[in-house]
C-alpha positions, -999 to +999 in steps of 0.1 A: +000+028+183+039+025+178+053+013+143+084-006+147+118+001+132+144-028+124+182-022+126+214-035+112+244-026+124+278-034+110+309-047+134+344-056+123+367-071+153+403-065+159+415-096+150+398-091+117+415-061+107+444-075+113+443-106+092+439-083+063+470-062+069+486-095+070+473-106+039+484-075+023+518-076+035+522-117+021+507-101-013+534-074-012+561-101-003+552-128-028+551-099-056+585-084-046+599-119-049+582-131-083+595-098-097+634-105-083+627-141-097+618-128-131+647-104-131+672-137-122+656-159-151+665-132-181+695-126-167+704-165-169+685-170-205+708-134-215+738-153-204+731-189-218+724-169-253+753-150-251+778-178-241+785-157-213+781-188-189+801-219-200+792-241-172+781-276-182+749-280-158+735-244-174+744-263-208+738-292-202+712-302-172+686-275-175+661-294-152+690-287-123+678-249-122+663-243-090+642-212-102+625-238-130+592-236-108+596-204-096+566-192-119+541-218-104+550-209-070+548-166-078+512-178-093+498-199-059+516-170-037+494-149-057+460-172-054+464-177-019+471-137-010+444-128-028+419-151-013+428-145+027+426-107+012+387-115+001+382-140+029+393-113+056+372-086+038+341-106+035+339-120+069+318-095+084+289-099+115+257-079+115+234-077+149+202-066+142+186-038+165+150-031+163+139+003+175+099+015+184+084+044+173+049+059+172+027+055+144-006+057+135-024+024+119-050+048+092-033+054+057-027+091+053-049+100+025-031+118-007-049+153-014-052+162-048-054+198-053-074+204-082-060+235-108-090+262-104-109+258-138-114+294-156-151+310-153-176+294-177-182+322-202-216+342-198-243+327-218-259+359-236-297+362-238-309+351-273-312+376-296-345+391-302-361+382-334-365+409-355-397+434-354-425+420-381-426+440-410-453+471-406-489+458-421-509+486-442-540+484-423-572+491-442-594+516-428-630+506-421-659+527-418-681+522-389-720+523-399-746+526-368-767+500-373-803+503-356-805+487-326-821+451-322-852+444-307-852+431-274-866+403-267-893+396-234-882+363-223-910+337-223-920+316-189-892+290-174-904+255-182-908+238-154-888+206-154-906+178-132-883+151-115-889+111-113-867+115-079-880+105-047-888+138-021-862+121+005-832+123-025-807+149-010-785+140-039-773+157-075-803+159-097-787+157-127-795+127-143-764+126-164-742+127-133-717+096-128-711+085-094-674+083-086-663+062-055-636+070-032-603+057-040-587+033-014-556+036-009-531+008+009-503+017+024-466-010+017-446-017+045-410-007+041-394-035+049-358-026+067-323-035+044-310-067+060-273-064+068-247-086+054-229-111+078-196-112+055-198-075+052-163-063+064-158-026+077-133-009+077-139+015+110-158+000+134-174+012+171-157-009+188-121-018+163-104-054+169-076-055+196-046-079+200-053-103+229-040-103+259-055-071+276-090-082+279-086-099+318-078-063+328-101-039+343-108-005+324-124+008+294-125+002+257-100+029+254-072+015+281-074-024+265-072-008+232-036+011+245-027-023+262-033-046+229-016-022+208+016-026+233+009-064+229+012-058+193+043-043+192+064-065+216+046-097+196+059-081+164+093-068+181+103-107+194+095-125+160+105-103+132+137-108+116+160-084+093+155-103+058+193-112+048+185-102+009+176-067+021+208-063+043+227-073+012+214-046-010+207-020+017+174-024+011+150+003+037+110+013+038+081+009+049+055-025+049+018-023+046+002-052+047-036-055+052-059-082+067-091-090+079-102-103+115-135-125+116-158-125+141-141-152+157-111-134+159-091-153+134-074-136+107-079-141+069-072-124+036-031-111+041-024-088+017+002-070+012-002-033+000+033-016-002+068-030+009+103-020-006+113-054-018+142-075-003+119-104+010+106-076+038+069-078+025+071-115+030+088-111+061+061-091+076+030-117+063+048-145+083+045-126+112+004-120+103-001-157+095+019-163+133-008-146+153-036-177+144-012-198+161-017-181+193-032-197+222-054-168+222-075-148+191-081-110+185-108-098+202-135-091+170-149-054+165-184-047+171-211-025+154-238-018+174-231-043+201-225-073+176-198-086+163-191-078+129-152-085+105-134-056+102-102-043+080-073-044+098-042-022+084-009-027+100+025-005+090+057-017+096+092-001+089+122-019+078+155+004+085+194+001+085+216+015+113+252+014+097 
């Protein structure tokens, strides 16, 4: 399966460039001629002071001085230089250019190496308790004693039995008669599966429609929906403005879950860089139930069965 890429790429025109040289050249004008203007006025305030300048409309008719509002226009030159400068500086265009590339739609698993732990320390044998303390033992004398008669043993006694001749069982009349046990044998009953189970790896894993009219096996409609995927995915997705603001890059992983139907439920999203591309990518998710045609579900021995879908996709800047 491919992952795609999406691109920005950052294009100023001629006629750009050159409204901001212009700009720059009014704001170097405009400060050239405040700072002449401001030179003028103190000469003419050094002169009124000084009664250098006796004429009668410098004396008398101040309002007739034709630099009076030379200070509000040096402060609009100044405003309006200033603004093309930003104005010709901000306007920029961005075309977005989305790029494929391979990737593979299982989570790489983190491996955790675990520090070798030091040998457990041999557990010695317990120590032996100590020898019992060495007994005096008394010395007896052995005295033969005479033998003891022996005794002629008298004639059996004849025991006579109440049992009929045809019993061929025990005779003992104390003997308890123990029937065999019976023993009964449970069915184990089989576990019953879950229909809202979901599974992560299936037999047969979802595909993207479109590929199942095709002739071929399991393994050629599954290369043809992940295509599907990817050009579906490629026509819709858009570049999230905040993101090409704050050159914001990385990697979405959102997860969802395909029913047996083939709808899809239960977007999540599992890791995105921010910038509004996490909820760029779920839009695209929550598009594919408005297709005139559903994901084909996965099946588990032959039936179908909802299975966890996991689908990265990688947001990227091309200044």
């Amino acid at each position: 399966m491919n992952i795609l890429f999406a691109t920005s790429t950052l294009i100023l025109s001629g006629g750009q460039v050159l409204l901001g040289f212009a700009a720059v050249g009014v704001a170097i004008y405009l400060g050239i001629f405040a700072t002449k203007t401001y030179i003028n006025q103190q000469t003419l305030k050094i002169k009124s002071d000084g009664g250098q300048d006796n004429s009668p409309l410098v004396r008398k008719y101040a309002a007739v001085d034709i630099h009076q509002h030379t200070k509000n226009i040096k402060l609009a030159g100044l405003a309006s230089a200033v603004a093309v400068v930003l104005i010709a500086f901000a306007w920029t265009q961005f075309t977005s250019e989305q790029v494929l590339a391979e990737f593979i739609t299982e989570l790489e698993e983190i491996e955790i190496d675990i520090p070798p732990t030091s040998q457990a320390e041999k557990k010695l044998p317990p120590a032996l308790p100590p020898p019992p303390p060495e007994v005096e033992s008394n010395i007896i004398d052995i005295v033969d004693e005479p033998e003891p008669e022996k005794l002629e043993p008298k004639e059996p006694i004849e025991i006579i039995s109440k049992t009929p001749s045809n019993y061929t069982g025990a005779t003992d009349p104390n003997a308890i008669y123990n029937p065999p046990a019976i023993v009964i044998e449970k069915e184990v009953e089989e576990p019953k599966e879950d229909p809202n189970e979901i599974i992560v790896f299936a037999e047969q894993m979802p595909r993207f429609p479109g590929c199942e009219a095709q002739g071929g096996d399991n393994k050629a409609k599954k290369s043809c929906a992940d295509q599907k995927l990817l050009s579906f995915i490629y026509a819709n997705i858009k570049y999230p403005v905040m993101a090409i603001e704050n050159q914001i890059e990385g990697t979405v992983v959102v997860s969802f879950v395909i029913n047996k139907d083939g709808s899809v439920v239960d977007i999540k999203v599992l890791r995105e860089p921010g910038g509004g591309c996490g909820k760029e990518t779920t839009r695209i998710v929550k598009m594919m139930n408005r297709l005139s045609e559903k994901w084909t579900p996965g099946k588990q021995r032959g039936k179908a069965v909802r299975v966890r879908y996991n689908l990265p996709v990688k947001f990227q800047l091309n200044n």
